[in-house]
Backbone as a chain_set.jsonl record, in Angstrom:
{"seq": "XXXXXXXXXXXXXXXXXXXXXXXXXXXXXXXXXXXXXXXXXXXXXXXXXXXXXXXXXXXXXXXXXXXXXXXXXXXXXXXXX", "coords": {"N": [[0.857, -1.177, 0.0], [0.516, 2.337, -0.922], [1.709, 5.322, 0.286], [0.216, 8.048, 1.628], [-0.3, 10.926, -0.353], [0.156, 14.571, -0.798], [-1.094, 17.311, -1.497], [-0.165, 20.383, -2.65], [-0.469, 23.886, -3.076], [1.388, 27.302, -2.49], [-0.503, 30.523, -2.546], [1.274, 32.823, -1.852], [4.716, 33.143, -0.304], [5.441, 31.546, 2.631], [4.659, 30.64, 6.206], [4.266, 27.381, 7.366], [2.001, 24.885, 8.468], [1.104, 21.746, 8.325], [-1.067, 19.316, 9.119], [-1.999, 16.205, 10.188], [-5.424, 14.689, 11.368], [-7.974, 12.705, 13.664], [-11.016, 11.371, 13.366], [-11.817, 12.6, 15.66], [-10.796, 14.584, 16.379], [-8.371, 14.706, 17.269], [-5.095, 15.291, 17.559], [-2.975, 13.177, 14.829], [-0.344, 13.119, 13.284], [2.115, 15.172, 12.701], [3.2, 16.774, 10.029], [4.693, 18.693, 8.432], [6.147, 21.367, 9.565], [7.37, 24.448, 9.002], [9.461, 27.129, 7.076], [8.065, 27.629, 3.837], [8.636, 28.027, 0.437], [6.659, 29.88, -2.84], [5.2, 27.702, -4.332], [4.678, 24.324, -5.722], [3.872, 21.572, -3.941], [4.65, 18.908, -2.469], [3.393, 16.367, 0.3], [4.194, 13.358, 1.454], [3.014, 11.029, 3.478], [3.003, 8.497, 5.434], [1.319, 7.211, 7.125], [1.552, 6.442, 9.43], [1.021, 7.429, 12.778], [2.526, 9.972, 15.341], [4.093, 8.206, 17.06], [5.036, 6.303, 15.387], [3.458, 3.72, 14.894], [1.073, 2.057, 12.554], [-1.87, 3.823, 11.233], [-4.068, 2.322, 10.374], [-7.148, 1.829, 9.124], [-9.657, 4.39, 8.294], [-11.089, 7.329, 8.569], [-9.728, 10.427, 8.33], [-8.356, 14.028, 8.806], [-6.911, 16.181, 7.08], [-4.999, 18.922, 7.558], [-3.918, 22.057, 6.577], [-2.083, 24.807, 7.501], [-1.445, 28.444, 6.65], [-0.005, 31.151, 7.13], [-2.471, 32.978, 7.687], [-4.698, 32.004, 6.818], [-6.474, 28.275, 6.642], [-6.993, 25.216, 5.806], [-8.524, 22.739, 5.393], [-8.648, 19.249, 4.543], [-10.717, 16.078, 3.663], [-9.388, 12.757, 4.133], [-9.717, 9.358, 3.467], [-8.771, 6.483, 4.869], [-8.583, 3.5, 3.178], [-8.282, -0.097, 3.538], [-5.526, -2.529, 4.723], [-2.249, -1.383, 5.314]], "CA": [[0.0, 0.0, 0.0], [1.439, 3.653, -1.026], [1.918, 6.386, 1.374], [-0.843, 9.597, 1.031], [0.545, 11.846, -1.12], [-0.431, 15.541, -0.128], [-0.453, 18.153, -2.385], [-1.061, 22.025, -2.422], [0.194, 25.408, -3.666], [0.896, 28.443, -1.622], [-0.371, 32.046, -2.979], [3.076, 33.911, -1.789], [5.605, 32.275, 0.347], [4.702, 31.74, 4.316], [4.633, 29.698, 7.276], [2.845, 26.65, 7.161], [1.851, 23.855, 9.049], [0.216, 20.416, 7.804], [-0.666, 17.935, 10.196], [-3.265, 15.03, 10.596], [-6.343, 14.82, 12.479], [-8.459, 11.758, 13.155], [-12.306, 12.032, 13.226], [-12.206, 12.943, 17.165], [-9.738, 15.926, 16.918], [-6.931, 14.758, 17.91], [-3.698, 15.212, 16.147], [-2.278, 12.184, 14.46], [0.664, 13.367, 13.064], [2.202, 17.055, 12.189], [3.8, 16.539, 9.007], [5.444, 20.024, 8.501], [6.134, 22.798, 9.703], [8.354, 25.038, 8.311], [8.809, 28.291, 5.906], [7.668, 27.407, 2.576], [8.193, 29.053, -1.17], [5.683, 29.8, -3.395], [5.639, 26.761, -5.334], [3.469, 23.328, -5.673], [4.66, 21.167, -2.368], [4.057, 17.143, -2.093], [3.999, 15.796, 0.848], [3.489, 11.97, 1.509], [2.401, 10.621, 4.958], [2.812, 6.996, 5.6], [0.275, 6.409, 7.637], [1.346, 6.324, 10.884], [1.201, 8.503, 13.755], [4.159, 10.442, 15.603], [4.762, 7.292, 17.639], [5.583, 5.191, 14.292], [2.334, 2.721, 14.466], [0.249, 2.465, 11.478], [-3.183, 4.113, 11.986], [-5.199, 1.747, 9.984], [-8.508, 2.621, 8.094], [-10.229, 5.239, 8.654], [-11.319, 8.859, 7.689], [-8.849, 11.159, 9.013], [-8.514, 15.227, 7.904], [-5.369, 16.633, 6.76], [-5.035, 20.554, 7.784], [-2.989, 22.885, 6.354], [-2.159, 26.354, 7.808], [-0.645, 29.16, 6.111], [-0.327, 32.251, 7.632], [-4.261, 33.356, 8.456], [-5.196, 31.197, 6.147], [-6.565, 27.454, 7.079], [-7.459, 24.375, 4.656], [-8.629, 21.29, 5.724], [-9.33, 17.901, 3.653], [-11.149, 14.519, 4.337], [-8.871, 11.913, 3.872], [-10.595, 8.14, 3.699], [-8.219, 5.091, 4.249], [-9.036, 1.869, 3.169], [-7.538, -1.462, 3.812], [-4.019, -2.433, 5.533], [-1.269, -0.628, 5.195]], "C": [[0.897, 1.232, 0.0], [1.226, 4.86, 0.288], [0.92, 7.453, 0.995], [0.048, 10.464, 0.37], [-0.119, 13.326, -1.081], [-0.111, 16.679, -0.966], [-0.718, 19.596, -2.79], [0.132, 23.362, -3.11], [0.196, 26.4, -3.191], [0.676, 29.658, -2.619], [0.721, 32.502, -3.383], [3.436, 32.348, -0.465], [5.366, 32.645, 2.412], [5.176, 30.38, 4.827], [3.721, 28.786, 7.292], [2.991, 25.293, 8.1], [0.869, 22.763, 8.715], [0.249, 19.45, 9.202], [-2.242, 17.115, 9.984], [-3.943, 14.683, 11.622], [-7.334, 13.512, 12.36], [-9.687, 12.348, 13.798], [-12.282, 12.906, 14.393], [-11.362, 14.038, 17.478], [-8.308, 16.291, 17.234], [-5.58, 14.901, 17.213], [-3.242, 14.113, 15.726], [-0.501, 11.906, 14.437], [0.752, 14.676, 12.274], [3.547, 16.153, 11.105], [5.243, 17.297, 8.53], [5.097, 20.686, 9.244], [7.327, 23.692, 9.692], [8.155, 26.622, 7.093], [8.831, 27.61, 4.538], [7.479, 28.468, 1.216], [7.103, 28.546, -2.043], [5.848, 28.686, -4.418], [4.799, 25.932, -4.863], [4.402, 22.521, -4.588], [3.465, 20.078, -2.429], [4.66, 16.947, -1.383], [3.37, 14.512, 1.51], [3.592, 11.783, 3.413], [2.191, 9.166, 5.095], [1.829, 6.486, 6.166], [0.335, 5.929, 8.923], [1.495, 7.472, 11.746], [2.568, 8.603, 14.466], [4.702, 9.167, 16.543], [5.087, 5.968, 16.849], [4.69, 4.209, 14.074], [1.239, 3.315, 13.619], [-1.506, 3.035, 12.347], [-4.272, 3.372, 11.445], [-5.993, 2.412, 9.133], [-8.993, 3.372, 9.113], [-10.889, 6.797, 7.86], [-10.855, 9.828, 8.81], [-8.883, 12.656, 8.249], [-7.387, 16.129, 7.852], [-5.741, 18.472, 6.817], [-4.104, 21.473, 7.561], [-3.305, 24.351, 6.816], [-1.324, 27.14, 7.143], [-0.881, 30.227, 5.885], [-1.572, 32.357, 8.377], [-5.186, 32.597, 7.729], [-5.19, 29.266, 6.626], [-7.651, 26.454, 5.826], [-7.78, 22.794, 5.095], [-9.706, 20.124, 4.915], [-9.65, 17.061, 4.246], [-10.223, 13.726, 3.738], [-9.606, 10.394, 4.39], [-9.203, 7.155, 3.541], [-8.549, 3.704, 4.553], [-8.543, 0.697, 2.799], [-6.156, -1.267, 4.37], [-3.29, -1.854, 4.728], [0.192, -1.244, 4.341]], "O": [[1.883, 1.286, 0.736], [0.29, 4.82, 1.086], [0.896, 7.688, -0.213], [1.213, 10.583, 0.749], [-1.286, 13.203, -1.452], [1.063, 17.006, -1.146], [-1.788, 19.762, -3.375], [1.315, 23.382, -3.45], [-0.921, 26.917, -3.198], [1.54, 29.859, -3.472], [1.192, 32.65, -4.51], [2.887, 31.328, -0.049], [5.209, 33.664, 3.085], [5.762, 29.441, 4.289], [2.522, 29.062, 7.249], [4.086, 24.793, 8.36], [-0.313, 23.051, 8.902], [1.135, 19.054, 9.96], [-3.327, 17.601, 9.664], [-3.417, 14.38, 12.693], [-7.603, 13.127, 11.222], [-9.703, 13.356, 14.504], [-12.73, 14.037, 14.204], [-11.181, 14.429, 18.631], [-7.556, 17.255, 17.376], [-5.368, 14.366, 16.125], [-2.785, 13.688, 16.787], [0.262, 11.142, 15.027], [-0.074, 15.169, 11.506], [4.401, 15.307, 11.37], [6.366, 16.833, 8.335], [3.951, 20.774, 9.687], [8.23, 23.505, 10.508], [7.141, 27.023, 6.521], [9.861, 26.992, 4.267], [6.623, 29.325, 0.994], [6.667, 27.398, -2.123], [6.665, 28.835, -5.327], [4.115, 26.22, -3.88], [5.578, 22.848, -4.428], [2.235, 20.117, -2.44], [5.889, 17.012, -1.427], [2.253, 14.533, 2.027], [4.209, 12.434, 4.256], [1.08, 8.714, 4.819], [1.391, 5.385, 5.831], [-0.495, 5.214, 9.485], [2.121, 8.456, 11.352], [3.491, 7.794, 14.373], [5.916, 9.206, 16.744], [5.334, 4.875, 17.358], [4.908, 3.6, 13.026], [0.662, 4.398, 13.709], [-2.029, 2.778, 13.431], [-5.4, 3.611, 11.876], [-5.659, 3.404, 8.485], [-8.894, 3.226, 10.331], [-11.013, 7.026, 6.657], [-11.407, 10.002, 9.897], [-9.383, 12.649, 7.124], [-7.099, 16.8, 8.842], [-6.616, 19.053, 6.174], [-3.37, 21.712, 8.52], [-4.356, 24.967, 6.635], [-0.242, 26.593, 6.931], [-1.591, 30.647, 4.971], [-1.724, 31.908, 9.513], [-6.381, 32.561, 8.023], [-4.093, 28.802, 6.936], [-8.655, 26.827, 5.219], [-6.979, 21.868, 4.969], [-10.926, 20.103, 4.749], [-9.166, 16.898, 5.366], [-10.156, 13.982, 2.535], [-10.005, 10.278, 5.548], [-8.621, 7.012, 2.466], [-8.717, 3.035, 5.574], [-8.375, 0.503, 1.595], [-5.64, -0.158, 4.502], [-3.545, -1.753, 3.528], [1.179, -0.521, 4.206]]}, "num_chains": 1, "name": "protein.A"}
């Protein structure tokens, strides 16, 4: 099974933070965070949380911040890892 592949474009160049949220709020895993140039930016996510175990299926919501600006996707995964 492939890793999420995450993929977005900033406006202008900023501060940003991606991280993963599972249905209940909680953080999964923070992906980035870092300054970022204006440019298209992939970033893959294996699938496990910050303590290295896979998270399984589910529907989890990937959140990007940047600057005052805030973006958040549904992510659905299905079957093992």
């Amino acid at each position: 099974m492939q890793d999420v592949l995450l993929r977005y474009t900033l406006s202008r160049d900023a501060n940003v933070r991606l991280a993963v949220y599972d249905a209940t709020g909680r953080r999964v895993r923070e992906l980035a965070k870092e300054w970022r140039r204006l440019e298209v930016t992939s970033i893959g996510w294996d699938r496990r949380d910050e303590g290295g175990h896979d998270v399984g299926s589910g529907v989890f919501f990937a959140r990007l911040e940047a600057e005052e600006q805030v973006l958040t996707r549904k992510v659905a995964l299905i079957g093992a890892h």
